[in-house]
C-alpha positions as CSV (number, residue, x, y, z in Angstrom):
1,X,81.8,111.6,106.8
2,X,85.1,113.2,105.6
3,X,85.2,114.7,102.0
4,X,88.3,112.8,101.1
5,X,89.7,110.1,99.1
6,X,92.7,108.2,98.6
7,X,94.1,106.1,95.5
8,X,95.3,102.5,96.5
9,X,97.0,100.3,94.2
10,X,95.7,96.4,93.9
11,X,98.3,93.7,94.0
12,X,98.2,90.9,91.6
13,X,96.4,88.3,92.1
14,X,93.6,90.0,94.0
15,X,89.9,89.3,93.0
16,X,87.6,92.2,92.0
17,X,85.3,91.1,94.8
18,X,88.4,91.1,97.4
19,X,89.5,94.4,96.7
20,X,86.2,96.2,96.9
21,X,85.4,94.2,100.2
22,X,88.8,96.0,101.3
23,X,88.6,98.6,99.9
24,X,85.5,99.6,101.9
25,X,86.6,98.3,104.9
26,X,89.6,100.8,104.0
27,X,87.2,103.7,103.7
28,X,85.2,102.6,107.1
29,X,88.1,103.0,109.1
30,X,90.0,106.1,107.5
31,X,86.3,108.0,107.3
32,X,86.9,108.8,104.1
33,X,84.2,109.4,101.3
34,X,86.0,107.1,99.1
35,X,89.2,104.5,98.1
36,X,89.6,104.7,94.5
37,X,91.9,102.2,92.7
38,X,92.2,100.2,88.9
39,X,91.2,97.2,88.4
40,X,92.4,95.4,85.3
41,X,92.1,99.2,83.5
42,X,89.0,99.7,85.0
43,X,88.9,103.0,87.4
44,X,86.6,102.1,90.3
45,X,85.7,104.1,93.5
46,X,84.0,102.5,96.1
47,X,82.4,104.2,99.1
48,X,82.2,103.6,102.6
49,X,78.8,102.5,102.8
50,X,79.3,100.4,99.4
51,X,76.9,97.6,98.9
52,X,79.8,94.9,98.2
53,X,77.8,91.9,97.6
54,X,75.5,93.5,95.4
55,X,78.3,95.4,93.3
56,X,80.8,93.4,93.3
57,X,79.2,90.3,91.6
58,X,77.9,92.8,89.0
59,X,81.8,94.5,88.5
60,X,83.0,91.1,87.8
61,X,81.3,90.3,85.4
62,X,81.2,93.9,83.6
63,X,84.8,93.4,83.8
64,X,84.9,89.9,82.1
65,X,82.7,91.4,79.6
66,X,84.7,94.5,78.9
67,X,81.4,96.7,79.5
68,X,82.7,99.2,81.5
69,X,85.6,102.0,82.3
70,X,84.4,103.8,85.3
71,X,82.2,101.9,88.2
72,X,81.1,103.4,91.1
73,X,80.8,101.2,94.4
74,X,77.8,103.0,96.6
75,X,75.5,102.1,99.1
């Protein structure tokens, strides 16, 4: 796996849950260690072996709740 990672920026409209499912799709086929990117002022990084059904559900609704300002999307 490469040691590097790349900023992306999310377009409105985008659901949390859509942009970590592309953003480690992103990571997958650029072999990188991680796409990092904000989310409604939330910094997130997710990885390329990200558990996205898991996290993402769990993101959401730490977003909606205004729990959090750093998430990390692993495996």
């Amino acid at each position: 796996m490469s040691n590097l990672s790349i900023n992306v920026e999310v377009l409105t409209g985008t659901s949390v849950e859509q942009a970590i499912v592309e953003a480690k799709d992103l990571a997958q086929r650029m072999d990188l260690a991680f796409v990092k990117f904000t989310f409604n002022g939330v910094r997130m990084s997710v990885s390329r072996d990200a558990d996205v059904e898991g996290m993402s559900w769990k993101c959401g609704k730490a977003l909606i709740r205004g729990e959090v300002e750093y998430r990390y999307v692993t495996g």
